[in-house]
N, C-alpha and C positions, 0 to 999 in steps of 0.2 A: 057794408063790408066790415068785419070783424078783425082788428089787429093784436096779435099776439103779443100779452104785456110783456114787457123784457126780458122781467124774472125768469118768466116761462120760456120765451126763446130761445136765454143764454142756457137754461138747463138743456132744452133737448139740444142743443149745437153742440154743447159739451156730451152729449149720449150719440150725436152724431159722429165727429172728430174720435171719440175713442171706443167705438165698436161695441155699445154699453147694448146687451139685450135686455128688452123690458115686457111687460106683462102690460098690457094697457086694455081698461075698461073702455069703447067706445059705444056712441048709437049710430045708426047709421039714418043719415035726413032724411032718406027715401020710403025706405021701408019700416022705420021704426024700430028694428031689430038691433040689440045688442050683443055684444062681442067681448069678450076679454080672453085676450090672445097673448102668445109672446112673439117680438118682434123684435126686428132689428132696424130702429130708424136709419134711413138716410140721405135726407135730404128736406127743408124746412122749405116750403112753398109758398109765394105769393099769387095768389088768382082774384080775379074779381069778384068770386064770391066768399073769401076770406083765406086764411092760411090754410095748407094742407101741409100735413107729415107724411113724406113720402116712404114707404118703409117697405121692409121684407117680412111675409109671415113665416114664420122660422118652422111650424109643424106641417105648411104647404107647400113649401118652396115659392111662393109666388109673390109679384110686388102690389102693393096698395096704395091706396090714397089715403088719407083720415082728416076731416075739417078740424084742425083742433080746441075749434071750441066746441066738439062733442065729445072729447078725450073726458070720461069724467075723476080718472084719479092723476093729471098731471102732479109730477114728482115735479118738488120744487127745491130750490136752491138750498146746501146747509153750509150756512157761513159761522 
């Protein structure tokens, strides 16, 4: 089970809480197939099989899952 390091959590919580749309590179476990889409996170998941980003695809209208440690360009915190 894979836990999302903080940094990275508190970023998408914050892309969460403020309606932040993003472009996110993912693969997908299954099929192997990559994606880079824009999205609208929301919602940060725990599952047994590690975190998922609950999100909207914003050019389908429809909601997703995403493990995010397959997210390969997580945007991270600028302090």
């Amino acid at each position: 089970m894979s836990v999302t390091p903080p940094h990275i959590a508190e970023r998408l919580q914050i892309a969460i809480l403020t309606s932040e749309q993003m472009r996110l590179h993912w693969e997908d476990p299954d099929s192997g197939l990559h994606y880079y889409e824009r999205v609208l996170p929301l919602a940060l998941e725990s599952s047994a099989g590690g975190d998922r980003l609950r999100c909207l695809l914003l050019d389908e209208d429809r909601e997703i899952s995403v493990p995010v440690d397959r997210i390969r360009n997580l945007p991270t915190p600028v302090k």
